[in-house]
N, C-alpha and C positions, 0 to 999 in steps of 0.2 A: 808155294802158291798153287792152288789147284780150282779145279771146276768138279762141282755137284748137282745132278739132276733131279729134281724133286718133281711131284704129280704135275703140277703148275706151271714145268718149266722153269724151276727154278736155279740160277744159275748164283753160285758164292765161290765168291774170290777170296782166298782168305791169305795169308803171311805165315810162313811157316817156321819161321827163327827171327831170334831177336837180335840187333845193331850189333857187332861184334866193335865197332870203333863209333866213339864217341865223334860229334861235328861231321858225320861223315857228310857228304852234298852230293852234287849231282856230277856225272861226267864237267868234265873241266870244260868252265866256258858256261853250262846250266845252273839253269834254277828255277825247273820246273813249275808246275801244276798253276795253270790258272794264266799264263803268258803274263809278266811283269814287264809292264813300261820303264824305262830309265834304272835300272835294277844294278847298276854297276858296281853296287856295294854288298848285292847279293850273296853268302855265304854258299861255296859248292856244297851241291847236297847231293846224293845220289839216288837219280829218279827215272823216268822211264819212260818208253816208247817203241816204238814195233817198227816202224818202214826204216832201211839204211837208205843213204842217201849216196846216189852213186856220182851225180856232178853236181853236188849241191854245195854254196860255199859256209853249209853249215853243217854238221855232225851230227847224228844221230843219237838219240841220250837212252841206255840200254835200258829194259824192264829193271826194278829194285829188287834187292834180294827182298824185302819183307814192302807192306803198306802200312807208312806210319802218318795217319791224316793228325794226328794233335802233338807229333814233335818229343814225344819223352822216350822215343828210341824201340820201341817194343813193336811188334806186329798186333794191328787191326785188319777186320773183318770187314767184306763188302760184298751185300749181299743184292745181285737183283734179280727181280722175278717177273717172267716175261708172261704177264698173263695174255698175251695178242689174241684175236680170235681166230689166229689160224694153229694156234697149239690149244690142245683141248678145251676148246670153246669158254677160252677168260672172259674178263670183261673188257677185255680191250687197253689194256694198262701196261705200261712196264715201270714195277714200280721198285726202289731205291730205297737202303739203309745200311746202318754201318753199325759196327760192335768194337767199342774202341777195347784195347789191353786192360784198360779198367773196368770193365762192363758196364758201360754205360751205350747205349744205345740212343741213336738217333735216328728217326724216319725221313726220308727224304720226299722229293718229289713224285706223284703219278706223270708220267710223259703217256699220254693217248696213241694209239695206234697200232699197225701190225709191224713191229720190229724184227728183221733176219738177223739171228745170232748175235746180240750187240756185245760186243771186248771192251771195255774199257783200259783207258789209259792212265798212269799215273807219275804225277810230276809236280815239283813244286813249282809254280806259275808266276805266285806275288812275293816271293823272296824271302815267305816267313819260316822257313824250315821244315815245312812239312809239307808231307804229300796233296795234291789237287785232284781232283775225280774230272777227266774229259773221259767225256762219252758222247762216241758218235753213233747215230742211229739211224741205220740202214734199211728204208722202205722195204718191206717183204710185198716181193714182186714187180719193183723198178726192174725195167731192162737197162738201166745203167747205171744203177747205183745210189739212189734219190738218197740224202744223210742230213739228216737235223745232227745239230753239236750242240752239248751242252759241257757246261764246267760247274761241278760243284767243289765246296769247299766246306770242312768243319769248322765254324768261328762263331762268336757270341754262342755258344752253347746251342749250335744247333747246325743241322746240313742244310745250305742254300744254296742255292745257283749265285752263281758270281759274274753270269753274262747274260741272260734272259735279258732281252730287250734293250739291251746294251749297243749303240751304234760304232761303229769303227771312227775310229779320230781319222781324219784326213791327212795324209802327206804329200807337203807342197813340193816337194823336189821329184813327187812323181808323177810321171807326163800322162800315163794311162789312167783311163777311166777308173776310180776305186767305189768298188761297192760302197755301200751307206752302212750296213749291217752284215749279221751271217749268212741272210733270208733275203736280204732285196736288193736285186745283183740281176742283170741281165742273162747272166748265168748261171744255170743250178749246180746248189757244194753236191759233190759226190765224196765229203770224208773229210778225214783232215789228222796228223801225227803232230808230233814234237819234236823240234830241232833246236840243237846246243848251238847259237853264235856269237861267243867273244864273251863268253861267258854268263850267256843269257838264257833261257828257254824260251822259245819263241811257239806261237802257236802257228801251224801252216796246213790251212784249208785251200782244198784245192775245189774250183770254181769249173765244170766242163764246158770246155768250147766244141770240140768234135768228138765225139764217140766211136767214128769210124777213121777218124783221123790221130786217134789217141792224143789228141790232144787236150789240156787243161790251161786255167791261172792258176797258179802260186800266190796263193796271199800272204806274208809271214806278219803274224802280228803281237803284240807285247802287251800286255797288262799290266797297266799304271796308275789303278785304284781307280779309274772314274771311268776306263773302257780300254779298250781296244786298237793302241796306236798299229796302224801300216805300216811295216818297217820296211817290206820290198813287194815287186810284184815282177812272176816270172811265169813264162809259161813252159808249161815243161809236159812231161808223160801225164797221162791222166789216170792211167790201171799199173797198177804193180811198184815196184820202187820208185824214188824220187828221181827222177833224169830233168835238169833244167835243159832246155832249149837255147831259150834267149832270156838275156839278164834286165828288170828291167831297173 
């Protein structure tokens, strides 16, 4: 997998070897891209993620050797292009597409704005065997980090968001206040990774409460075809690896 710079800022991800083991999944316990709700019949598949989590009571699910968003084992391509207007005066766009091992190509989303450096993540989310596109996009020139999340996914013959406006399901055994959504929240996200629990892949945005107190929420949440259930809320470190605090 590597990074390529084009006039535009162009940034491609691409899979540089194909499945060496058939049904392979995700670290044990996941099931990456797209956070799956009730997913406990979820097939391991092995998928991916960048923050370790150092007192988290979930696992970290390591990057993939290859990106296979359509499941027949071979590496796909993902390319996206930061035209922001603070790299050579784009139009303001970071825009999104894929090149599957078949060549077949699909155009994704324009997301508006001036994005720093965006990495995407890869992970099967809804349980169906193949890799999920989270991409968190980080405000070029927050002093602390300002991050829209999105999640795409390859299905019906085409790249679409799988959480656009999608609200988080409510969990009644937890006492603290839960956002509505990724966006309307007391607290602004500053980011968000993927964590393996119990054989799950959960999505976990983190919410900032203090920036000089490094403090954040922990949201971990699970995708279960209709949105976004809460599965915990912790508050933990806000910059750098995962460190819970308090459990909640």
């Amino acid at each position: 997998m590597h990074y390529r710079g084009k006039s535009a800022w162009t940034l491609i991800l691409t899979a540089v070897m194909a499945l060496l083991l058939t049904g392979c999944g995700v670290v044990p316990g996941a099931s990456s891209s797209g956070d799956t709700l009730d997913q406990s019949t979820n097939p391991p598949n092995e998928s991916g993620n960048v923050p370790s989590a150092s007192v988290s009571p979930a696992t970290p699910t390591p990057l993939p050797d290859i990106v296979d968003l359509d499941g027949d084992g071979l590496a796909d391509t993902v390319n996206l292009e930061n035209k922001s207007n603070v790299y050579d005066n784009g139009d303001g766009n970071l825009h999104i597409s894929v090149i599957l091992s078949s060549g077949r190509e699909y155009e994704g989303n324009d997301f508006p704005g001036d994005w720093y450096n965006p990495v995407p993540i890869f992970a099967d989310m809804d349980g169906d065997g193949r890799d999920d596109i989270i991409l968190p996009l980080e405000y070029y020139g927050s002093n602390y980090g300002a991050t829209d999340v999105y999640v795409l996914r390859v299905q019906d013959d085409a790249l679409s968001l799988m959480s656009f406006g999608v609200n988080y399901i409510q969990n009644d055994a937890i006492a603290e206040e839960q956002p509505q959504s990724f966006y309307d929240y007391n607290y602004p996200c500053i980011g968000c990774s993927v964590i393996s629990n119990d054989g799950v892949n959960l999505l976990r945005i983190r919410y900032l409460i203090d920036d000089d107190q490094n403090t954040a929420w922990y949201v971990d949440a699970q995708w279960n075809g209709e949105g976004w259930f809460i599965t915990a809320m912790n508050q933990g470190a806000a910059y750098g690896e995962d460190e819970i605090f308090t459990r909640g």
